[in-house]
C-alpha positions in Angstrom: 71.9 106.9 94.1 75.7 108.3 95.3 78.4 105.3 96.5 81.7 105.8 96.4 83.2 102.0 96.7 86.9 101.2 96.7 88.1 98.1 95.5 91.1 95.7 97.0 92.2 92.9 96.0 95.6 89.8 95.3 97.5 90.9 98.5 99.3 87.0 98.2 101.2 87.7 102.2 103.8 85.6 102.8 106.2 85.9 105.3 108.1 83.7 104.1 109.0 84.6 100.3 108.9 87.1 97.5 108.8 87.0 94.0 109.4 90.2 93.2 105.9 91.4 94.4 103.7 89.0 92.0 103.4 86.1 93.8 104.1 85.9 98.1 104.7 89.0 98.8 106.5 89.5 101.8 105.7 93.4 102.1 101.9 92.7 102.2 101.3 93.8 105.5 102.8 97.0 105.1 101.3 97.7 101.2 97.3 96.9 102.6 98.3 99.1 105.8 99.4 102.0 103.6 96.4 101.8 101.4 94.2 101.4 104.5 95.5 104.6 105.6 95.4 106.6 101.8 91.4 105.0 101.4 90.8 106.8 104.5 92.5 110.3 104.2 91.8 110.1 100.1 88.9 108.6 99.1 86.4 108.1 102.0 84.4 105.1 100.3 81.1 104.1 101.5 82.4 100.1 101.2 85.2 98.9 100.9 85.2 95.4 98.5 88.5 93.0 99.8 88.3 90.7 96.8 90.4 87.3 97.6 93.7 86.1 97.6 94.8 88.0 100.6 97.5 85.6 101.8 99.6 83.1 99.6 99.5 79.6 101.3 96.2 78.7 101.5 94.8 75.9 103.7 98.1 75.8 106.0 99.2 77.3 109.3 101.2 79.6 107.8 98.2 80.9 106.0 95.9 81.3 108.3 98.6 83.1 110.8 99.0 85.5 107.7 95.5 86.2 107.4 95.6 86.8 111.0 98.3 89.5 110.8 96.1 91.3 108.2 92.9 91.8 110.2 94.2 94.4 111.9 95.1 96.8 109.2 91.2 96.4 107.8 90.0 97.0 111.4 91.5 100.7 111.0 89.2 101.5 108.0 86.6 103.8 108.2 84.5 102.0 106.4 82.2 98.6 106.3 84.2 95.7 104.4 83.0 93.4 102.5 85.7 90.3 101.7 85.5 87.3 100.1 88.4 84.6 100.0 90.3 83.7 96.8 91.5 80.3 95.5 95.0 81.2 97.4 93.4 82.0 101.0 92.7 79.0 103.2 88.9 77.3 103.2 86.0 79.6 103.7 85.1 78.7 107.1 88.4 79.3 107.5 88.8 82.8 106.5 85.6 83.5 108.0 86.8 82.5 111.2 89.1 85.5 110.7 86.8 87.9 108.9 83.0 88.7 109.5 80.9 86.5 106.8 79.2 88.4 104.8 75.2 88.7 104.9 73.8 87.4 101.6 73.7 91.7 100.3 75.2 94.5 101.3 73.5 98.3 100.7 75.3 101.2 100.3 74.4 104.5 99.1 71.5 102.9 96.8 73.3 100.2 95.7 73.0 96.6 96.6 76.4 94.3 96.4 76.0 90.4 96.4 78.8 88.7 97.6 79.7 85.1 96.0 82.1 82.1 97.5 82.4 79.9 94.8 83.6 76.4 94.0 87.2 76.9 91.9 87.0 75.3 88.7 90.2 74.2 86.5 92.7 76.3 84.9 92.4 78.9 87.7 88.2 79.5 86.7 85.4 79.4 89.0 81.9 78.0 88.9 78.8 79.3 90.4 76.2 76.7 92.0 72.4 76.6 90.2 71.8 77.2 93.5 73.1 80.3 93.8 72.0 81.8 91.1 68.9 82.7 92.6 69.8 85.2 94.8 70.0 87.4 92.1 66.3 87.5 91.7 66.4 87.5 96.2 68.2 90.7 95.9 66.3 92.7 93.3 62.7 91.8 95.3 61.4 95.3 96.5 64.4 97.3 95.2 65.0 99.0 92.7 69.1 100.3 92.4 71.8 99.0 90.6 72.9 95.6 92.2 76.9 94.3 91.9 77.5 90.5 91.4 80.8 90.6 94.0 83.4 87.5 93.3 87.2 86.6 93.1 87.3 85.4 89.7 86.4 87.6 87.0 82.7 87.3 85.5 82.1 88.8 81.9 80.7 87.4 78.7 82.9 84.6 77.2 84.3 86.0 74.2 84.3 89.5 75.5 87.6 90.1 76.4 91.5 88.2 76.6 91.3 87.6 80.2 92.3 84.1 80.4 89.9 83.4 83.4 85.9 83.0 83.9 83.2 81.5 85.0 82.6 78.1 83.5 78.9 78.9 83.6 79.3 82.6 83.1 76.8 82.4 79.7 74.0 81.0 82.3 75.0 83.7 85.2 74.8 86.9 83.0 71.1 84.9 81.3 69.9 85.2 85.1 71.7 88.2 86.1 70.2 90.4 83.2 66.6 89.3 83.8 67.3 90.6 87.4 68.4 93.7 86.2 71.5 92.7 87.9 73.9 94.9 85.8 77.8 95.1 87.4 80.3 92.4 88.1 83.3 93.1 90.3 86.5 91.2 90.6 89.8 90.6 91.3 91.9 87.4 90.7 93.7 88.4 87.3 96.9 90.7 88.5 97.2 93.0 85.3 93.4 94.2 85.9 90.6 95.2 83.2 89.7 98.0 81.4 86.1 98.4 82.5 84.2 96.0 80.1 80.3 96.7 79.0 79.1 93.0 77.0 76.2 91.4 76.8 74.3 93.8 79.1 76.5 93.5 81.9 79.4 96.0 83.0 82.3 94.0 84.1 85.3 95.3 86.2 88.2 93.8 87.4 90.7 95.1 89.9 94.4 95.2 89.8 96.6 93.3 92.1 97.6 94.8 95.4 101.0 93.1 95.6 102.3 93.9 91.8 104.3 97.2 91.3 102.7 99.7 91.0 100.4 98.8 93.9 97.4 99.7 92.5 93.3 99.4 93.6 89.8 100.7 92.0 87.4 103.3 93.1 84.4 102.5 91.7 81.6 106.0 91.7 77.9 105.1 91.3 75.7 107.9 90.5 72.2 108.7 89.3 72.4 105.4 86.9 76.1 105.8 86.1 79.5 104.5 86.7 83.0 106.4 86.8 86.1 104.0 87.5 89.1 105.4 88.5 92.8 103.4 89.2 94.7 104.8 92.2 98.5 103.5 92.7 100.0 103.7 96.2 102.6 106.5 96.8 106.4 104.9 96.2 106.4 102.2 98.2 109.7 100.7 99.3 110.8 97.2 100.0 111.4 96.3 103.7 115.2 95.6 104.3 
């Protein structure tokens, strides 16, 4: 088992404002074309996980002409993409009418990635349907790697950790996960990021925000039963006049 994955995520274009890179960023655009361009003369990744929040006002026109504006720059990558939306990019049908759905796993290099849309839940959380909790148990039928729960919002044992968001069900998700043998959970959603979190049997990591100084992603190594994380920052990048 060898992938190389790297990890996006919390773009938030707007064209229309900027708060000093946190929130609608104007300079999206330009910062996911310049890491499109470093993943591919860097890092090579076998995947490529786009992890929500690409654009900043949702369910509007504006939003989805935003999302629009960022296909391109993905199209240039070298590798497959995976993307799900986040709670700030418009309706799923919606972004998937921009961006190919996703099948219900993805393989690459020996490891399986399960992508998730979930219902958002209060206070910024996220709640996963019983009904989607069994295709953990889909996924690990006839194989035998690692397989990657794939989601906006962080998942991670409650308790675990100070990130102020979670599943609301996230004690029941790692109970079915873990008798799959389902063992990594990757997110974005919460800008600051996560050191990389081992609790409760599962190994939790959550990427940075694209759009907060200092521009920064994940690479994410499986190998041989194994994980190496690594944080890569974009080279200075300078506001648009």
């Amino acid at each position: 088992m060898q992938c190389r994955v790297a990890v996006l995520s919390d773009i938030h274009y707007d064209r229309a404002a900027c708060d000093d890179g946190v929130q609608g960023c104007l300079n999206g655009r330009a910062l996911l074309t310049e890491a499109v361009h470093y993943l591919n003369a860097c890092i090579a990744p076998d995947l490529v996980l786009v992890l929500g929040d690409l654009v900043e006002a949702g369910d509007t026109e504006a939003g989805l002409e935003c999302l629009r504006e960022l296909r391109p720059a993905l199209d240039l990558l070298a590798a497959p993409v995976l993307a799900v939306p986040g709670n700030h990019d418009p309706a799923p049908e919606v972004f998937y009418s921009v961006f190919a759905a996703p099948p219900a796993w993805l393989d690459a290099g020996g490891v399986r990635f399960v992508p998730f849309v979930d219902p958002e839940a209060p206070e910024f959380n996220a709640h996963r349907p019983v009904a989607s909790l069994d295709r953990f148990a889909e996924a690990r039928a006839g194989f035998e790697g690692a397989l990657v729960s794939v989601q906006h919002v962080p998942l991670f044992a409650p308790g675990a950790c100070d990130c102020p968001y979670n599943y609301t069900n996230a004690e029941e998700i790692l109970r079915v996960m873990n008798a799959c043998g389902a063992g990594y959970a990757i997110s974005g959603h919460y800008h600051r990021g996560m050191e990389v979190l081992h609790a409760n049997g599962l190994v939790s990591l959550v990427t940075p925000a694209l759009c907060r100084a200092p521009f920064r992603f994940l690479e994410v190594r499986f190998s041989d039963g194994a994980i190496a994380v690594q944080g890569h920052a974009l080279p200075p990048f300078h506001d648009a006049p």
